[in-house]
C-alpha positions as CSV (number, residue, x, y, z in Angstrom):
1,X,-9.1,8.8,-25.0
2,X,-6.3,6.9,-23.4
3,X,-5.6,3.4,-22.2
4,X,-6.4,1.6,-19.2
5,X,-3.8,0.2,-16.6
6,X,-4.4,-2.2,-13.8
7,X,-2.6,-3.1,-10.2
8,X,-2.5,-6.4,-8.8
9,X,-5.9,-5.8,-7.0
10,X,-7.6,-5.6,-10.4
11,X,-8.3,-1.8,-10.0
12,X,-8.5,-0.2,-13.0
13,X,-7.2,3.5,-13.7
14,X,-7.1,5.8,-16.6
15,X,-7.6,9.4,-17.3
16,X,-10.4,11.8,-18.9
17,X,-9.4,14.7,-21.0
18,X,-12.9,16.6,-20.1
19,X,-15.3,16.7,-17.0
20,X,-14.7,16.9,-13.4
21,X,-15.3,19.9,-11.4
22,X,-13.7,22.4,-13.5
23,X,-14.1,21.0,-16.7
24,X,-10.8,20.1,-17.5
25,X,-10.5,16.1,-16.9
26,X,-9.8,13.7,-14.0
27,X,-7.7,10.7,-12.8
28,X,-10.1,7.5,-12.2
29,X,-10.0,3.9,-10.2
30,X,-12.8,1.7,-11.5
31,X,-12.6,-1.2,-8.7
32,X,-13.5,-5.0,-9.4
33,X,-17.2,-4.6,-8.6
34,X,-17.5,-1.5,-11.0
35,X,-17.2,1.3,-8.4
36,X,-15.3,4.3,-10.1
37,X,-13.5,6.5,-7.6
38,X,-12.2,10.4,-8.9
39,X,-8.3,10.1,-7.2
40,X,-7.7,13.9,-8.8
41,X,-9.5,16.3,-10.6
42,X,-7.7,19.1,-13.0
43,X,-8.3,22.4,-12.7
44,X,-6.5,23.6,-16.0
45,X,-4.6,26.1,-14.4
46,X,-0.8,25.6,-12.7
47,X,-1.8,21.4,-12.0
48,X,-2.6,21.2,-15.5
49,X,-5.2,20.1,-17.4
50,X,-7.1,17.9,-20.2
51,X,-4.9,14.6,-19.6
52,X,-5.2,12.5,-23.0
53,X,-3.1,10.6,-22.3
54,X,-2.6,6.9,-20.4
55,X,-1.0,6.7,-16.9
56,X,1.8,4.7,-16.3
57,X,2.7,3.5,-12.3
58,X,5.8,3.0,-10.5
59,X,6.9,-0.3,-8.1
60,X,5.1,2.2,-5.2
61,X,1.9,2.7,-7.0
62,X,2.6,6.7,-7.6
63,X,0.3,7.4,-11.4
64,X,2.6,9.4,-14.1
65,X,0.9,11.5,-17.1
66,X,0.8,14.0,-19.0
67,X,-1.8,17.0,-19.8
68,X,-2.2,18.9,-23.1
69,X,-3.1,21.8,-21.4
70,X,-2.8,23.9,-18.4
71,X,0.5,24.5,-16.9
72,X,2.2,27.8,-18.2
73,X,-1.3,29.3,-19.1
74,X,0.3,32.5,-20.1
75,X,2.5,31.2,-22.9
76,X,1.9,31.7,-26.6
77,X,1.0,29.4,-29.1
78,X,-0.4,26.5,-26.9
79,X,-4.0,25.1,-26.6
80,X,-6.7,24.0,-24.2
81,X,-5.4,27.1,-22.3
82,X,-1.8,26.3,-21.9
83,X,1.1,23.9,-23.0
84,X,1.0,21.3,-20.7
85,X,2.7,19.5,-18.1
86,X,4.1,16.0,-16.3
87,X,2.8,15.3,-13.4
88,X,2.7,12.3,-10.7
89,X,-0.2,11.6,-8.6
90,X,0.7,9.4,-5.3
91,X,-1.6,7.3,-3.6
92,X,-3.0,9.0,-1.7
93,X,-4.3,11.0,-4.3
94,X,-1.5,14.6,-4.0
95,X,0.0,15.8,-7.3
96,X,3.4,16.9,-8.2
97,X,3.7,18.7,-11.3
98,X,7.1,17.1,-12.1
99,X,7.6,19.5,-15.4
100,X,5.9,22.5,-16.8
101,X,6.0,23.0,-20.8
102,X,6.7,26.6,-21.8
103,X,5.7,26.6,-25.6
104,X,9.1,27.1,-27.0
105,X,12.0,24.8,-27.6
106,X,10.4,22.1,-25.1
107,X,7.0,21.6,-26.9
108,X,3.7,22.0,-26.0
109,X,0.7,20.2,-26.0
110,X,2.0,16.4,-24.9
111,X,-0.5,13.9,-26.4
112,X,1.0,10.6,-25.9
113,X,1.8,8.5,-22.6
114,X,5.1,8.4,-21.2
115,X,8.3,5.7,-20.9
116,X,10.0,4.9,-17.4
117,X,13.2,3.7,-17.4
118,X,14.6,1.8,-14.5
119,X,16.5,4.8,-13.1
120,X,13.0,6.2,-12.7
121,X,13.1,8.8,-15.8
122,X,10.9,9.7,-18.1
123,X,10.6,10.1,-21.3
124,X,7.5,11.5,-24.7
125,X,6.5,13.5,-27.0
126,X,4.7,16.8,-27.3
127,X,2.7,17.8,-30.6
């Protein structure tokens, strides 16, 4: 569903919302020759899950997304079994969930990609 993003190697990364070992979407590199590499796989639970949307990187290659679900799995109201959650994946492939949706006031359910602003924040939307 989402966009592709490239580094100066020509690697190629984006994100899909199903598949993976649990079901609930990945994080890929497609090299130059075609070779696709899985850097994270969601489980839907706590690291989130079901990423729709495009990845965004940082000067130090870290990844930055979002997932509609997954996260706060025991909230109300919120899909794809839970509201969501920003994360960044480093390269080596570790993810910090950076911010945990709860279904209320905050949203839930973020669909679109994320802004960084030269400070380093971020910003989007939820449904």
């Amino acid at each position: 569903m989402s966009g592709l993003i490239a580094d100066a190697a020509g690697n190629l990364y984006s994100t899909t919302v199903f598949g993976g070992t649990y079901g609930a979407g990945v994080v890929f590199k497609l090299d130059p020759s075609g070779k696709e590499t899985v850097l994270y796989t969601f489980t839907g639970a706590a690291d989130g899950g079901f990423p729709g949307s495009g990845l965004i990187a940082d000067a130090a290659g870290n990844l930055y997304s979002t997932t509609g679900g997954g996260g706060n799995t025991s909230a109300p109201n919120c899909v794809f079994n839970g509201c969501g959650v920003v994360f960044k994946l480093d390269r080596s492939g570790n993810e910090t969930v950076l911010y945990t949706f709860t279904g209320g006031a905050d949203g839930s359910g973020p669909s679109a990609g994320l802004v960084r602003d030269a400070a380093g924040n971020l910003y989007g939307t939820t449904t």
